[in-house]
N, C-alpha and C positions, 0 to 999 in steps of 0.2 A: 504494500500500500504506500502511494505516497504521501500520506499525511497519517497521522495516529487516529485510530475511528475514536468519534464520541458512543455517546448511548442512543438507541432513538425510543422511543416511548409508543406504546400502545393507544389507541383509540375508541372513543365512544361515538356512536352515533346518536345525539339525541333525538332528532326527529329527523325526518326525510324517507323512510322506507318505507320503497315502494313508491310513495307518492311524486321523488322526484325525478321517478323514468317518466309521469307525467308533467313534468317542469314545475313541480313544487319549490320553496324553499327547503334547502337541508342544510343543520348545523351541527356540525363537528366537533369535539374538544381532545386532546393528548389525556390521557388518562396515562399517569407516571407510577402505578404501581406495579404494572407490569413492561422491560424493558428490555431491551437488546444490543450485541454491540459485536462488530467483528474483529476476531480473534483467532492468533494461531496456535494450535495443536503441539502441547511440547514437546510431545512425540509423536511425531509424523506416521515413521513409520510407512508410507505408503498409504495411509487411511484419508482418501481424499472424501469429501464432502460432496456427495453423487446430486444431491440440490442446489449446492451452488453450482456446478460444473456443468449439470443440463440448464441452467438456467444462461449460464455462461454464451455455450452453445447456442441459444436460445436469442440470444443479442445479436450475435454474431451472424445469423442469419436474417435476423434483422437489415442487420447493415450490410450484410451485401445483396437484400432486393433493395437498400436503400430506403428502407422506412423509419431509419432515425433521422431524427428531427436533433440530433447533438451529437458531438463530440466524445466519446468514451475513450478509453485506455484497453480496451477488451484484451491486448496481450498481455499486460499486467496482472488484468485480474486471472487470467487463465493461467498465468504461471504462479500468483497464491495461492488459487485453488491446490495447484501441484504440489504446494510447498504448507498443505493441512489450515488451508483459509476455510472459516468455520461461521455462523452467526452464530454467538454464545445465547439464549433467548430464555425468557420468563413469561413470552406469549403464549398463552394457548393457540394452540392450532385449531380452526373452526368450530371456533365462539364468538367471531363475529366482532371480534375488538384489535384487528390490522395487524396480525402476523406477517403476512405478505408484504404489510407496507411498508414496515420496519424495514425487511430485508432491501426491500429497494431505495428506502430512501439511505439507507447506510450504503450499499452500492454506489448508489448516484454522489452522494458525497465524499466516497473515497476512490471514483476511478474517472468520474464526467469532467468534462473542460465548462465550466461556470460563468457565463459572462455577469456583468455586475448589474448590465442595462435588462438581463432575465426578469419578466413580467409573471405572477403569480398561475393563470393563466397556459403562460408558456411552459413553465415549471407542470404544470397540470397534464398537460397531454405529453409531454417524457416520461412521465410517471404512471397514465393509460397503456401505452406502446409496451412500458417493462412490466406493470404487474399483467398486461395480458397472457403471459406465458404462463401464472399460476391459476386465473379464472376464466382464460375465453375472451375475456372483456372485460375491463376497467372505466372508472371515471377519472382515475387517476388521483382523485379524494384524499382516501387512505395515503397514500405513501405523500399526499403534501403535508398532510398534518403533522405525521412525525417528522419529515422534513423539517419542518418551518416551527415544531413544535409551539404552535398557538390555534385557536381556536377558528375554524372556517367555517365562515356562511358560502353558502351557493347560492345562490341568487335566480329568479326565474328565471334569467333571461341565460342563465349559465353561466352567465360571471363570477369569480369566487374574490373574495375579499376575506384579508386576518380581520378578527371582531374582537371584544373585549368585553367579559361576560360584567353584568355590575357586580359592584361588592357588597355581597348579601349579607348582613350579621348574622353570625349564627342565631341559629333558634330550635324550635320543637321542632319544623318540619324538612323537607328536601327532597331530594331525588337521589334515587338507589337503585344499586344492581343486584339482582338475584341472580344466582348461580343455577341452570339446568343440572349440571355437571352432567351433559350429554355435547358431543360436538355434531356437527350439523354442516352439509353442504352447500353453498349458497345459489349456484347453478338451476338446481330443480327446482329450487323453488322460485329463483328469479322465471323461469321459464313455464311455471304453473302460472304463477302471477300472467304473466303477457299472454298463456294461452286463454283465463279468466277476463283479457281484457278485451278479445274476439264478440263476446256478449255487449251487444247497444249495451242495455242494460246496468251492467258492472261497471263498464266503461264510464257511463253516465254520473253512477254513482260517486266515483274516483273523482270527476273532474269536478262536477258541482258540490261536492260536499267533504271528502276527503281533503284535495287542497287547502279547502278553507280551512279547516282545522288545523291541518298540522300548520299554514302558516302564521295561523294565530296564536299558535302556541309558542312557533321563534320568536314573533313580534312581544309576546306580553313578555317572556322569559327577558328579552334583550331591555326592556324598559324597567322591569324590575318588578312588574303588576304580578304579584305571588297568586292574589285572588283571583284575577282572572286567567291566571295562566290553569290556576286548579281547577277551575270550571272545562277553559279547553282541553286539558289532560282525560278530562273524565270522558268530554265527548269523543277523544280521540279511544280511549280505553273501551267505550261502547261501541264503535264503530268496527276497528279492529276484532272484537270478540264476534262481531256477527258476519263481518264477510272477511276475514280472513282467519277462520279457522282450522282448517289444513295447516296454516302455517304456526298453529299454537299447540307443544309438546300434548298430546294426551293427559299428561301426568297434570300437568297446570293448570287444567281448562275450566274444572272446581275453584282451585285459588283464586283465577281470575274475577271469575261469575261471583264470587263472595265480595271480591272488594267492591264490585260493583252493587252489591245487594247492600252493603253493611256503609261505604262509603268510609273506612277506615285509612285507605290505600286505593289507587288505581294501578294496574300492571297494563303496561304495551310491549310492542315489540321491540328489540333493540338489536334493527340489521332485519335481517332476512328472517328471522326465526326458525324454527323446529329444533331448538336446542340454543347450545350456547348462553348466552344471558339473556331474563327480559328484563328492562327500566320500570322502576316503580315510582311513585309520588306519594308523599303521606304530608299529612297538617301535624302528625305525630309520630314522629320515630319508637317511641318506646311502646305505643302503643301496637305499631307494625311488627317490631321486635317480638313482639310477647306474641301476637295473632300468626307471625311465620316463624317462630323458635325453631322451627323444625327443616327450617333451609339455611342456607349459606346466604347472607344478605349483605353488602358493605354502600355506605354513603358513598356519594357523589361529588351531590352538592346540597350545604346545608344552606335551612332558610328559614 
């Protein structure tokens, strides 16, 4: 490598799925408790890293149909590879919080030629191009945010902009992760979704009323409005529980329906769902604590 790698951080999707393959807004934040960094092997040994090495490959084919849009070192990194080039990681693998992205944004910062005049944007679709070789298809989202390590809106119009979430004092309430402790593919279900969206119908549904929601949910969250943003949360939690239920574990689909009944907590989805994490909201944590003692829960963000 030519520079020493930093760490890149993991990610949250707080809102956008699903709704911004139909040009919703979607906001992002680093989530630093889980992180990555690359690193080499003190004993080689010959044990090369068969994931970075097809991914290597993977570039490299890239660039010679010529569909990089940048500059890389692809010899370089193919001869650390050789030499027990590793991402040392604390992500889980499909759970939906940017394994993938990590890796590339750690790639792209320790082998790409970086102009300074790089627009967020631009950064954006380098970052589509290289996680397409672990999904099919990228926004390129994921790997800006550890990138850039700060929080991304997307914008309808596909714009993406760094945001600054407010400074919430802590309190009773927030937003939290619950642990599936299942991992989950995001493909099938991205492509259940699009075949779901074939139906006027669904479709309809998606655009007049889904968007709305989730974007009033970025908009209250970014102004700071708790109480309205709890009202959207809920209508986003009811929404979700009735037309995208395929995409909600079996095992949850109880918990869910309760918080809806009892108004303790709301759960949605977080990413693609059928595993992995889902995002919750509660006006009381300890109350939520005590009604889900029996999962894996951690704060977010309090409020």
């Amino acid at each position: 490598m030519r520079k020493s790698s930093k760490m890149f951080y993991s990610k949250v999707l707080l809102f956008g799925e699903y709704s911004v393959i139909k040009h919703s807004m979607a906001l992002s934040i680093p989530y630093t408790l889980f992180e990555g960094k690359l690193e080499f092997r003190r004993d080689n040994r010959g044990n090369i890293d068969l994931e970075l090495k097809s991914f290597c490959n993977y570039l490299k084919i890239q660039k010679e149909k010529e569909r990089l849009g940048f500059s890389i070192d692809l010899n370089s990194f193919s001869f650390d590879v050789g030499q027990g080039l590793y991402f040392d990681s604390t992500i889980p693998q499909g759970f939906g919080v940017g394994s993938s992205g990590a890796v590339c944004a750690a790639i792209y910062d320790a082998y790409a030629q970086i102009l300074p005049t790089k627009t967020n944007n631009e950064f954006k679709n380098d970052f589509s191009l290289m996680e397409g070789h672990f999904h099919g298809s990228s926004s390129g989202i994921d790997p800006l945010i550890s990138y850039l390590n700060e929080p991304i809106l997307n914008r309808n119009n596909g714009e993406v902009s760094e945001v600054k979430l407010p400074h919430f004092s802590p309190g009773n309430g927030g937003i939290f992760l619950l642990n599936t402790g299942r991992a989950r593919r995001t493909e099938p279900l991205v492509n259940l979704f699009l075949e779901k969206c074939k139906s006027k119908d669904f479709s309809k549904k998606i655009e007049s009323e889904l968007l709305k929601i989730n974007d009033n949910c970025i908009t209250s969250l970014l102004e700071g409005d708790i109480e309205t943003l709890y009202r959207n949360y809920e209508s986003l939690s009811f929404f979700q529980f009735d037309e995208f239920t395929p995409m909600i574990p079996n095992l949850y689909r109880d918990l869910w329906r309760d918080g809806l009944l009892y108004k303790k907590y709301f759960l949605k989805l977080c990413g693609a769902g059928g595993g992995g994490f889902l995002l919750g909201m509660t006006k009381n944590f300890d109350e939520a604590e005590e009604l889900l003692k029996n999962y894996e829960i951690r704060p977010l963000i309090r409020f």
